[in-house]
TIMI-2910 file (N, C-alpha, C, CB; in pm, 1 decimal, decimal comma, always signed):
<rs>
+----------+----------+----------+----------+----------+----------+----------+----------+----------+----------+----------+----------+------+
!      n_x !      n_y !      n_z !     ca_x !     ca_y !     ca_z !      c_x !      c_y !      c_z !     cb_x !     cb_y !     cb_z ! resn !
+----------+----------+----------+----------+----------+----------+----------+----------+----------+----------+----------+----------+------+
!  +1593,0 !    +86,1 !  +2689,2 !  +1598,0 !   +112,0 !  +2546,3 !  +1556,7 !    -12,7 !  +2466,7 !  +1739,1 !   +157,3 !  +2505,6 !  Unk !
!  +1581,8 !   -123,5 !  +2528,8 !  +1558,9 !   -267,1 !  +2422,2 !  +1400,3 !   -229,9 !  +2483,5 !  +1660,0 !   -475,5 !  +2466,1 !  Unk !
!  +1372,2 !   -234,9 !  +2576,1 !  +1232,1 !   -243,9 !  +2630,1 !  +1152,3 !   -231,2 !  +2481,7 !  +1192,0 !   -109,6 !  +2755,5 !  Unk !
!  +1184,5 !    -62,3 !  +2466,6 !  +1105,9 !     +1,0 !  +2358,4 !  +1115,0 !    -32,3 !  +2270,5 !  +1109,8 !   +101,0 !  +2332,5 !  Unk !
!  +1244,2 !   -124,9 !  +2223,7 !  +1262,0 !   -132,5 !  +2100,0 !  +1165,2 !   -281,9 !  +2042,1 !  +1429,6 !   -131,8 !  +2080,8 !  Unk !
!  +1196,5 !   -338,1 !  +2143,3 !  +1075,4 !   -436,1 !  +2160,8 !   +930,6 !   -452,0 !  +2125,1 !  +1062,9 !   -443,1 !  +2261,5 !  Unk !
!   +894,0 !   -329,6 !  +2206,8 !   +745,5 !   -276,0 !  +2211,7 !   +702,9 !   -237,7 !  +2066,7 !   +730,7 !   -139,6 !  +2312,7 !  Unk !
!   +820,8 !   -153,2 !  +2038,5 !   +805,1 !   -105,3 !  +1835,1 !   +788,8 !   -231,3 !  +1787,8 !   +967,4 !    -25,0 !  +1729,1 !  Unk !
!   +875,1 !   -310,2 !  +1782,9 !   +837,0 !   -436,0 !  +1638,1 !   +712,3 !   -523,4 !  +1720,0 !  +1016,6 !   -583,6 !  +1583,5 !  Unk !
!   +689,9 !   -542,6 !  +1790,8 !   +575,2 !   -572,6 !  +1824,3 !   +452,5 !   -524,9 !  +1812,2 !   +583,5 !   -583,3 !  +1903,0 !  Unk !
!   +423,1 !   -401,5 !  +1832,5 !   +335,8 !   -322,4 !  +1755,5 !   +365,1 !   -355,3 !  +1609,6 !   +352,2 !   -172,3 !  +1787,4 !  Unk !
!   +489,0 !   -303,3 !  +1523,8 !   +478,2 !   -322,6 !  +1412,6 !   +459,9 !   -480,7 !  +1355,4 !   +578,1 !   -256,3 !  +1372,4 !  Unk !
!   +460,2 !   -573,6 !  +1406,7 !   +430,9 !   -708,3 !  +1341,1 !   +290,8 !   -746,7 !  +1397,1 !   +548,7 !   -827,2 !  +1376,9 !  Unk !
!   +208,8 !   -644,8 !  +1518,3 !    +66,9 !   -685,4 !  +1501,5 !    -22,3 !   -615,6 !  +1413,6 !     +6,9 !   -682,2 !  +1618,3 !  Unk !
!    +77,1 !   -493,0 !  +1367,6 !    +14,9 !   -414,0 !  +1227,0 !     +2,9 !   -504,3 !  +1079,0 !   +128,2 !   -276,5 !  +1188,8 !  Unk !
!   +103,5 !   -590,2 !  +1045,5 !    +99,2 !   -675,7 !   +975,0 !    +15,8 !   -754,5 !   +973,2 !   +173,3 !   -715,9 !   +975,6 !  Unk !
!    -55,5 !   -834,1 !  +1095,0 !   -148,0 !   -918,4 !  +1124,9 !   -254,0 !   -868,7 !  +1092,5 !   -150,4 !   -957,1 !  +1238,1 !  Unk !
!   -295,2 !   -745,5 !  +1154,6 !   -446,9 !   -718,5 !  +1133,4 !   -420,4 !   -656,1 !   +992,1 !   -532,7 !   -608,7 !  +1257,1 !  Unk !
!   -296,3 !   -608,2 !   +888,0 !   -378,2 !   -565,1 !   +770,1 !   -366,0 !   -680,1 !   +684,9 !   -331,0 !   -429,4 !   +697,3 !  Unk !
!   -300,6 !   -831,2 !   +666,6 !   -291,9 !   -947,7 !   +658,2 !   -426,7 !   -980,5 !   +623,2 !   -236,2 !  -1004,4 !   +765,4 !  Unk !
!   -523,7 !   -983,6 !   +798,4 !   -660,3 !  -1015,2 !   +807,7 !   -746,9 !   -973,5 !   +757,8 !   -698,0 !  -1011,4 !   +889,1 !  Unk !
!   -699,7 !   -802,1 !   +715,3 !   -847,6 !   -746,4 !   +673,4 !   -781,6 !   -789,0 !   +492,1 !   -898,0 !   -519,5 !   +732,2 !  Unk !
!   -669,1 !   -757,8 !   +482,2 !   -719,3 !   -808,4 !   +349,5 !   -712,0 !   -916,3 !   +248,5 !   -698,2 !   -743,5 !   +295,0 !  Unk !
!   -700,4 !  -1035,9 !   +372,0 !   -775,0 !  -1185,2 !   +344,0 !   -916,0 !  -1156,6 !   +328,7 !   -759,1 !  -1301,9 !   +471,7 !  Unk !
!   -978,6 !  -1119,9 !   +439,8 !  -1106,8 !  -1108,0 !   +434,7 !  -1162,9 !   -995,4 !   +343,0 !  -1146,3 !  -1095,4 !   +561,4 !  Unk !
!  -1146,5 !   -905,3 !   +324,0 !  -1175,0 !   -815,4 !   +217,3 !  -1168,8 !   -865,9 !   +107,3 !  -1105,6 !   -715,0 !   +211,1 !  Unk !
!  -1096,3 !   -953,3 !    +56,4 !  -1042,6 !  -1011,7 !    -79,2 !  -1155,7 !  -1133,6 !   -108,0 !   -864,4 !  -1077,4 !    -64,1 !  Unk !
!  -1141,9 !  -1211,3 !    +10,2 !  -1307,6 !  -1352,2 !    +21,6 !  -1436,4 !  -1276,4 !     -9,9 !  -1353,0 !  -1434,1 !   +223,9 !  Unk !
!  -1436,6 !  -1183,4 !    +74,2 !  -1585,6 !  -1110,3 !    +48,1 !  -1613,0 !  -1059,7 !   -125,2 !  -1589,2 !   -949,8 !   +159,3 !  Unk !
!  -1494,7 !   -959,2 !   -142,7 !  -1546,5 !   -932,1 !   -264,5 !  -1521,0 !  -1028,9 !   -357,8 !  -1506,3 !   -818,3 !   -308,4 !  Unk !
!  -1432,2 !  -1145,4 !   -378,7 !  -1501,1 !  -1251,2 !   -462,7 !  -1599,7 !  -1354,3 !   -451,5 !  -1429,6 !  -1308,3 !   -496,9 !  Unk !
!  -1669,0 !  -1384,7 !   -315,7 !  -1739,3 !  -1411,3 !   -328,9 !  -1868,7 !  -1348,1 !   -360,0 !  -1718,9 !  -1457,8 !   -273,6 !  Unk !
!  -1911,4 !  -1185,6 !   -380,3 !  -1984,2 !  -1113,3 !   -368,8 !  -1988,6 !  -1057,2 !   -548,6 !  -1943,5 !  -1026,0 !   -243,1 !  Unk !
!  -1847,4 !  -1063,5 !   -572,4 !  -1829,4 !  -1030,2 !   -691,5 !  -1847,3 !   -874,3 !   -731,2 !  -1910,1 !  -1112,2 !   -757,6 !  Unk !
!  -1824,6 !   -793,0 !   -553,4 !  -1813,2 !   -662,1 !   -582,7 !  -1737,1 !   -592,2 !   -608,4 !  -1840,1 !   -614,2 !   -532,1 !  Unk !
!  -1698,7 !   -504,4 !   -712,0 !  -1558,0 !   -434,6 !   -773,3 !  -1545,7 !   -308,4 !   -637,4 !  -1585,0 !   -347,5 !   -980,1 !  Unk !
!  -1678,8 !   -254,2 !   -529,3 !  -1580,3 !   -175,2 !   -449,7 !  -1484,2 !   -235,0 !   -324,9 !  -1661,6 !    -71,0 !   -393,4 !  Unk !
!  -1619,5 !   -408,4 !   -295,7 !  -1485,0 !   -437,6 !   -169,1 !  -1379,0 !   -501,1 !   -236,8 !  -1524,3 !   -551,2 !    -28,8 !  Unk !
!  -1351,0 !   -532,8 !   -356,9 !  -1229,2 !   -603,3 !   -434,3 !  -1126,0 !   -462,7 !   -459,3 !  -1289,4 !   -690,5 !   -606,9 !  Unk !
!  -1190,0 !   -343,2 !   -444,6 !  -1076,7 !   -220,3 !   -489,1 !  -1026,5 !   -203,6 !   -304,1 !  -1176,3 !    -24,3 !   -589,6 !  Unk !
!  -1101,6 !   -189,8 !   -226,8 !  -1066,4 !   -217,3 !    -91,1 !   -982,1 !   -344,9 !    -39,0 !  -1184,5 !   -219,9 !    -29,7 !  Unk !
!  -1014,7 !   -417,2 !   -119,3 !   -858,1 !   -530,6 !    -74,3 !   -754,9 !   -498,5 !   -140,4 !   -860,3 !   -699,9 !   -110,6 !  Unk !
!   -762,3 !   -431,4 !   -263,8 !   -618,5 !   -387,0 !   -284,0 !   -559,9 !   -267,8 !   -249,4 !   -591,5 !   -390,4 !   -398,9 !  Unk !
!   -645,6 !   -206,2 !   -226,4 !   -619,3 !    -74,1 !    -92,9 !   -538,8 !   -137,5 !    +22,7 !   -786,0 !     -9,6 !     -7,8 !  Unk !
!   -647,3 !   -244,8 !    +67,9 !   -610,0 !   -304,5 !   +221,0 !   -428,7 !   -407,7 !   +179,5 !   -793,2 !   -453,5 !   +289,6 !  Unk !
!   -435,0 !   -439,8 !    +47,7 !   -310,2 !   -511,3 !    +24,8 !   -156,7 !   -366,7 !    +12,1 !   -347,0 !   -618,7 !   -150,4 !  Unk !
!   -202,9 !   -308,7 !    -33,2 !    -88,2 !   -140,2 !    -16,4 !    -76,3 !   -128,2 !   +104,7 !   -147,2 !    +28,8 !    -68,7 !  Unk !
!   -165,5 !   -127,1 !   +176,3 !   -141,6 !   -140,0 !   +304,8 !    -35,2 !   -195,6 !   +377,9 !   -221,6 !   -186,6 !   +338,0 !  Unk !
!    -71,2 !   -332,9 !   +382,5 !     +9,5 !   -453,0 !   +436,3 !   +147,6 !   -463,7 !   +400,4 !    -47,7 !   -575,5 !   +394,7 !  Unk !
!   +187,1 !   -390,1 !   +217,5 !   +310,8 !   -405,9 !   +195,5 !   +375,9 !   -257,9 !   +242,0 !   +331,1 !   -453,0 !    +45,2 !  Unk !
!   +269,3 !   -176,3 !   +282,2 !   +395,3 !    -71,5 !   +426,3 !   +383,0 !   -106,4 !   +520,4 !   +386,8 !    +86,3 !   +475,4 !  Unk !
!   +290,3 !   -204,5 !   +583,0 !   +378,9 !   -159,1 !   +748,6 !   +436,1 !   -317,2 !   +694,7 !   +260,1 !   -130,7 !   +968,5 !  Unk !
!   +452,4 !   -407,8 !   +612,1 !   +576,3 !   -504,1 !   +639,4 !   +702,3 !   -407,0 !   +586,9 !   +564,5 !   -669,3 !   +542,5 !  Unk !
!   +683,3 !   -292,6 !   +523,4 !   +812,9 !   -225,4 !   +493,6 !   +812,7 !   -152,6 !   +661,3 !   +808,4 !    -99,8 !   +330,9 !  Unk !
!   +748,1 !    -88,7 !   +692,0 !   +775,7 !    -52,0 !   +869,9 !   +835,9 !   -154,8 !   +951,3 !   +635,0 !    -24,8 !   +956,2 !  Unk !
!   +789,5 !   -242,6 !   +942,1 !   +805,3 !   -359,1 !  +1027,7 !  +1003,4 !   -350,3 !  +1049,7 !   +726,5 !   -526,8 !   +929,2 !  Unk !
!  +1054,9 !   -408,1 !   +872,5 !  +1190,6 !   -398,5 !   +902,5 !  +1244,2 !   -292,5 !   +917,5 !  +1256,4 !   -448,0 !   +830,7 !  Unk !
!  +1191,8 !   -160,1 !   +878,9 !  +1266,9 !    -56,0 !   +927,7 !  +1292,7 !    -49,7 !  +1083,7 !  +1202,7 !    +60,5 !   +884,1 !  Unk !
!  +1121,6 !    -31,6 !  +1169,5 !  +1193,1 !    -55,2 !  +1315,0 !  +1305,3 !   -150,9 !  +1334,6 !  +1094,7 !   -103,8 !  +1411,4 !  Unk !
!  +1287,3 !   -274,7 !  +1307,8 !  +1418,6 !   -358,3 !  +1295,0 !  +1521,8 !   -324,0 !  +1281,4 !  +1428,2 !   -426,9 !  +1218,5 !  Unk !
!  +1533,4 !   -257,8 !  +1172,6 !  +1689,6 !   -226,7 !  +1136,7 !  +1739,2 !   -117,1 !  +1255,2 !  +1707,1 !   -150,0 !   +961,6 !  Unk !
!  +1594,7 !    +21,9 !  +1233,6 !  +1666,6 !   +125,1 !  +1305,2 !  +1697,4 !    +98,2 !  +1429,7 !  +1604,8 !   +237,6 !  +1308,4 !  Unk !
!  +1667,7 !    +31,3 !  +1524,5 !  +1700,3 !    -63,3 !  +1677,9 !  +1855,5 !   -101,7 !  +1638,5 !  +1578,9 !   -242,5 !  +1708,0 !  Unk !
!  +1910,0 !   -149,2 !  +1539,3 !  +2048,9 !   -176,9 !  +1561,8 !  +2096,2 !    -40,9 !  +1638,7 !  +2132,4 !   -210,2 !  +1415,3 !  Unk !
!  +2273,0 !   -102,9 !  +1724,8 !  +2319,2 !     -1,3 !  +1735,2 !  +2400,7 !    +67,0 !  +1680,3 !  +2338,0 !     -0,2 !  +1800,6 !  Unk !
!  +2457,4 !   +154,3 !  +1665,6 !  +2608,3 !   +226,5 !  +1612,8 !  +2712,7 !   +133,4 !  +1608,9 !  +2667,7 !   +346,4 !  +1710,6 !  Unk !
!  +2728,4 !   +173,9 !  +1475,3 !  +2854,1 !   +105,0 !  +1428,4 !  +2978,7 !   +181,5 !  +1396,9 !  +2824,6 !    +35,6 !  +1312,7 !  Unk !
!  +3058,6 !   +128,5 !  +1291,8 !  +3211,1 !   +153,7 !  +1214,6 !  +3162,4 !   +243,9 !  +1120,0 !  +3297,4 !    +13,3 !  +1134,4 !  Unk !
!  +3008,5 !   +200,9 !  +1020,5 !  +2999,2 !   +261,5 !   +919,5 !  +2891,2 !   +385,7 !   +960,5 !  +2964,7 !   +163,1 !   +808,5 !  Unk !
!  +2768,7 !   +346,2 !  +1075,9 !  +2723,6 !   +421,6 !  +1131,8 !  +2742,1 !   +465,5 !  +1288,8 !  +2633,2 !   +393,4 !  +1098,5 !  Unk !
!  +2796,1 !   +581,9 !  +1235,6 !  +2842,9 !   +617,0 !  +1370,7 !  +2746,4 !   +692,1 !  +1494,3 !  +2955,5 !   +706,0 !  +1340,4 !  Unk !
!  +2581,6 !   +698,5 !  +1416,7 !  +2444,6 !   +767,7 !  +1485,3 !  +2414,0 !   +683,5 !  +1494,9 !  +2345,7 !   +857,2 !  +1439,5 !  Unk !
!  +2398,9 !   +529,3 !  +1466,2 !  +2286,2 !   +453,4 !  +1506,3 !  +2221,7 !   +436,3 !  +1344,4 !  +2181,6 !   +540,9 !  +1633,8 !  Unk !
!  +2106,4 !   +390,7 !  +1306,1 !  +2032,3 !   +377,3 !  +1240,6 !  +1898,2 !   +377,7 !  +1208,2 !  +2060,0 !   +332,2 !  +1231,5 !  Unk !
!  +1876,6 !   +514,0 !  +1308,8 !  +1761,6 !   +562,6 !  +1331,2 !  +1656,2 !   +633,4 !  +1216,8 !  +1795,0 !   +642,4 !  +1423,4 !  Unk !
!  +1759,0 !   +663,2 !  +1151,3 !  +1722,4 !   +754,2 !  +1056,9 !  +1631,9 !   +674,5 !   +912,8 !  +1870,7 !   +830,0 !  +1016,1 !  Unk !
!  +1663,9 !   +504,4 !   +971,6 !  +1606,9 !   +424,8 !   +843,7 !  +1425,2 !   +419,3 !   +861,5 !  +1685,2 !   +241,1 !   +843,9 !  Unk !
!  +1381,3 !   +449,3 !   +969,8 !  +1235,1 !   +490,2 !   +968,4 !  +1182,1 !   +604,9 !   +896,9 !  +1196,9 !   +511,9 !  +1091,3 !  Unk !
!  +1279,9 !   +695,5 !   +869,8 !  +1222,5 !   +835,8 !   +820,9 !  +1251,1 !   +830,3 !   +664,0 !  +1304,1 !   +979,1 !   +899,5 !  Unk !
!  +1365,9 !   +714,9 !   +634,6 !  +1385,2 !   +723,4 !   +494,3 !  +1295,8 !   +594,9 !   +430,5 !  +1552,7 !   +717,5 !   +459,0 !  Unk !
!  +1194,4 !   +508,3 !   +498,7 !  +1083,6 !   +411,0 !   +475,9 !   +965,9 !   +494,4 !   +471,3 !  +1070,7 !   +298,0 !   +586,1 !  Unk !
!   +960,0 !   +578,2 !   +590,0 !   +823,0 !   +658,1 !   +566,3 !   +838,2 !   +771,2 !   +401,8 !   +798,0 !   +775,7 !   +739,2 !  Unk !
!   +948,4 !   +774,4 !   +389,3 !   +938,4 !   +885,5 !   +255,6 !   +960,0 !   +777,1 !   +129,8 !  +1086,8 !  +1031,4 !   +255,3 !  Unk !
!   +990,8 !   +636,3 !   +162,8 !   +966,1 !   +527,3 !    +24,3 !   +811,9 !   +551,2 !    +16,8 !  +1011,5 !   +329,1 !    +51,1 !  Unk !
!   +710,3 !   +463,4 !   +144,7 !   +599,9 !   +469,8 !   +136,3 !   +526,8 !   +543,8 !    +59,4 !   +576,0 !   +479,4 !   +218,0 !  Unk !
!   +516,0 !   +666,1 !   +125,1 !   +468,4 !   +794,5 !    +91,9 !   +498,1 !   +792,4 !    -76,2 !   +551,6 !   +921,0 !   +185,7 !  Unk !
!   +609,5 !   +754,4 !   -146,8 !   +601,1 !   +759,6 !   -305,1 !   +532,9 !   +661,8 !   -325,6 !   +724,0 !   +753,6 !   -390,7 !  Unk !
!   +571,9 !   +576,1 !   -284,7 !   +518,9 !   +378,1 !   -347,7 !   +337,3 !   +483,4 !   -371,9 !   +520,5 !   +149,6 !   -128,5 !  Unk !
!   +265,0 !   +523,9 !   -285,4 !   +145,2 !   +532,9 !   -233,3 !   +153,2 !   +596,0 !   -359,5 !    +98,5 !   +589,5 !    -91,0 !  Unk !
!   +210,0 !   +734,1 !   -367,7 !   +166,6 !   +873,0 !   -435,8 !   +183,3 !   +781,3 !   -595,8 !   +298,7 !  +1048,7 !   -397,6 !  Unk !
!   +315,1 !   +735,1 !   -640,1 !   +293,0 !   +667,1 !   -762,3 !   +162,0 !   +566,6 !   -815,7 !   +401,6 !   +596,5 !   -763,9 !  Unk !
!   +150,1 !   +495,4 !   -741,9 !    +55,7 !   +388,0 !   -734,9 !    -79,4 !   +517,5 !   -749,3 !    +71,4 !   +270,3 !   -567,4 !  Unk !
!   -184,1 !   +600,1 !   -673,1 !   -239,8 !   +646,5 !   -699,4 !   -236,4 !   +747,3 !   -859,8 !   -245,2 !   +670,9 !   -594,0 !  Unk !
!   -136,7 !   +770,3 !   -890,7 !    -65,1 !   +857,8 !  -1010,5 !   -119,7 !   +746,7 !  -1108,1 !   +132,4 !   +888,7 !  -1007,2 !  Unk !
!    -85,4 !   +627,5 !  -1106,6 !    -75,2 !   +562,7 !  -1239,2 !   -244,0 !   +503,7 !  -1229,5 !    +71,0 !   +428,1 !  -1252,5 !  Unk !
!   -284,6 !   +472,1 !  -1103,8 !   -424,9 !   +436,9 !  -1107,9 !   -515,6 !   +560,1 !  -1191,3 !   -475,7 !   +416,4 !   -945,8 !  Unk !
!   -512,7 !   +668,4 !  -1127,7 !   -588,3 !   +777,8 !  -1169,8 !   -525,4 !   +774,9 !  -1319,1 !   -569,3 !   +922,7 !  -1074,1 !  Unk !
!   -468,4 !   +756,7 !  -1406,7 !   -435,4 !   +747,3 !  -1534,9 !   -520,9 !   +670,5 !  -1574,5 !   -315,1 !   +712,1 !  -1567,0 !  Unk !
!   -523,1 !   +574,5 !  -1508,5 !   -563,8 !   +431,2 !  -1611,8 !   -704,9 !   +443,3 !  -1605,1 !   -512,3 !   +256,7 !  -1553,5 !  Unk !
!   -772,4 !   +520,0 !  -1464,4 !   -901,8 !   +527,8 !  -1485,7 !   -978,5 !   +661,6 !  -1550,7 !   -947,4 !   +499,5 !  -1365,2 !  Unk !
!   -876,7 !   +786,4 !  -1614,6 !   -897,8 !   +872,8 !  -1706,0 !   -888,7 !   +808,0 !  -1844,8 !   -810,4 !   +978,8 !  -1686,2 !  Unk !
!   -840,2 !   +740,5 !  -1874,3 !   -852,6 !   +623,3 !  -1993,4 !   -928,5 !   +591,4 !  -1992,0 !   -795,4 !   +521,3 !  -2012,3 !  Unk !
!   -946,1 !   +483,1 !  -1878,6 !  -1098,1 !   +448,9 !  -1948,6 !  -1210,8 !   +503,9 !  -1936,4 !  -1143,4 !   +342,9 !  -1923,7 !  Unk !
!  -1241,0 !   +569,1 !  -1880,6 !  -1332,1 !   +664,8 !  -1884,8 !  -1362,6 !   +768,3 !  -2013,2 !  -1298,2 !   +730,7 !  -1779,7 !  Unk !
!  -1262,9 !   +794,3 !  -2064,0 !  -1246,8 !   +855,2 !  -2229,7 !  -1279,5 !   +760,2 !  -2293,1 !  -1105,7 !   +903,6 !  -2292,3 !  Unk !
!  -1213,2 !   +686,9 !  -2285,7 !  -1285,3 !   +545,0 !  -2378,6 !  -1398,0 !   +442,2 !  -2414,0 !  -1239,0 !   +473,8 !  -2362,3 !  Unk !
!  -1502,0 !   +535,6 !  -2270,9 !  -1652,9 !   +451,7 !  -2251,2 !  -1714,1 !   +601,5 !  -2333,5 !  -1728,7 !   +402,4 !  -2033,9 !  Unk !
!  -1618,1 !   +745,1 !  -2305,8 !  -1699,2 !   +806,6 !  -2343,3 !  -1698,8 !   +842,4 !  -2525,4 !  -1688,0 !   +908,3 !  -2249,1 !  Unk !
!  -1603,4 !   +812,2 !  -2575,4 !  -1556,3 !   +800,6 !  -2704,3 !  -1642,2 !   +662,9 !  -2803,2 !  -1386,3 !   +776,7 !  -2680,4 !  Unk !
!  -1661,2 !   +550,3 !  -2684,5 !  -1791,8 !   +444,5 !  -2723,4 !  -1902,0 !   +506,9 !  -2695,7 !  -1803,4 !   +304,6 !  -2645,1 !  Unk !
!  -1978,5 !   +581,3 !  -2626,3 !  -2100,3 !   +599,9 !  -2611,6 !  -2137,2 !   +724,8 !  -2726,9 !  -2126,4 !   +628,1 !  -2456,2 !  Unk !
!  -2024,8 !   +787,5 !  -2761,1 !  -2065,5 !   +905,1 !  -2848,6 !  -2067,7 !   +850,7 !  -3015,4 !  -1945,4 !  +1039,9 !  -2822,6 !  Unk !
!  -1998,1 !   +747,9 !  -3010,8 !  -2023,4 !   +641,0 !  -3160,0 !  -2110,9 !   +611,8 !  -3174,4 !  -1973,9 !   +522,0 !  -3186,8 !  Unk !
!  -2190,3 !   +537,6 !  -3031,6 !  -2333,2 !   +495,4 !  -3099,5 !  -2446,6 !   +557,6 !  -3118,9 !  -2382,5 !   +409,1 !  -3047,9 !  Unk !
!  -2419,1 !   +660,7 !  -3023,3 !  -2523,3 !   +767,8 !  -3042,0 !  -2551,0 !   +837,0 !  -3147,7 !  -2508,9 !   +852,5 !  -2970,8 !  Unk !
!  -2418,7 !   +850,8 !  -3232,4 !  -2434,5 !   +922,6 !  -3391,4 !  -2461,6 !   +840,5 !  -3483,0 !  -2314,3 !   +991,1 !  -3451,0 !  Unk !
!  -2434,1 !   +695,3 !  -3437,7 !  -2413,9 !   +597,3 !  -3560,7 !  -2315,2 !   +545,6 !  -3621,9 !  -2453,6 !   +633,1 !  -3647,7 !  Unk !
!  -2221,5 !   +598,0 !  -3548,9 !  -2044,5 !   +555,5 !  -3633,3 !  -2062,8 !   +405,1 !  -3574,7 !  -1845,8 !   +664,0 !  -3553,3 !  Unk !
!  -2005,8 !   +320,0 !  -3650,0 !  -1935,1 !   +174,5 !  -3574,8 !  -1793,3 !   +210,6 !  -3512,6 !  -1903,0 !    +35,7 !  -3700,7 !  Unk !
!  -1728,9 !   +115,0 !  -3431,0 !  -1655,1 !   +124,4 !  -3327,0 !  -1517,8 !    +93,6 !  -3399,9 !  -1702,0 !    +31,9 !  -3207,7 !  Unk !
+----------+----------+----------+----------+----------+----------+----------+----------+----------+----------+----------+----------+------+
</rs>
């Protein structure tokens, strides 16, 4: 049982590493490139990194054993991280897609000014 439990945070802390890496490197590229899609991909790749370091301690935790206060173990703290995630994600996309229906009304609310002649 430790075997596995082992094997989990180990997997889960080389998940950290490689999304760490990609989005160091994702982040260098698009400023040095000065491209807004691999700079939206490092912060993709950075959402990333801050779930599996939220995975990371969940395996952690859920590996404890049964206690006084838990009398199952603490298994159950992986399934209640995967359903944080899953919002963190769904909000974060919610408020992005807002902000980019804004502005998007708002390039199109400028382009229809100048076209008639109104000032801004």
């Amino acid at each position: 049982m430790q075997q596995k439990q082992n094997l989990k945070q180990r997997v889960a802390l080389t998940s950290i590493l490689a999304s760490g890496g990609l989005t160091i490197a994702k982040g260098a590229v698009g400023l040095a490139t000065g491209s807004l899609a691999v700079l939206s991909e490092a912060a993709h790749s950075l959402l990333d990194l801050a779930a599996t370091i939220m995975t990371y301690f969940a395996v952690r935790v859920s590996g404890k054993p049964a206690d006084e206060e838990h009398h199952y173990g603490h298994g159950k703290v992986e399934s209640v991280t995967a359903l944080a995630e899953t919002a963190l994600l769904f909000l974060l996309s919610a408020s992005w897609s807002g902000r980019r229906r804004t502005a998007c009304s708002a390039a199109r609310t400028m382009r229809s000014r100048r076209r008639y002649g109104r000032s801004a």
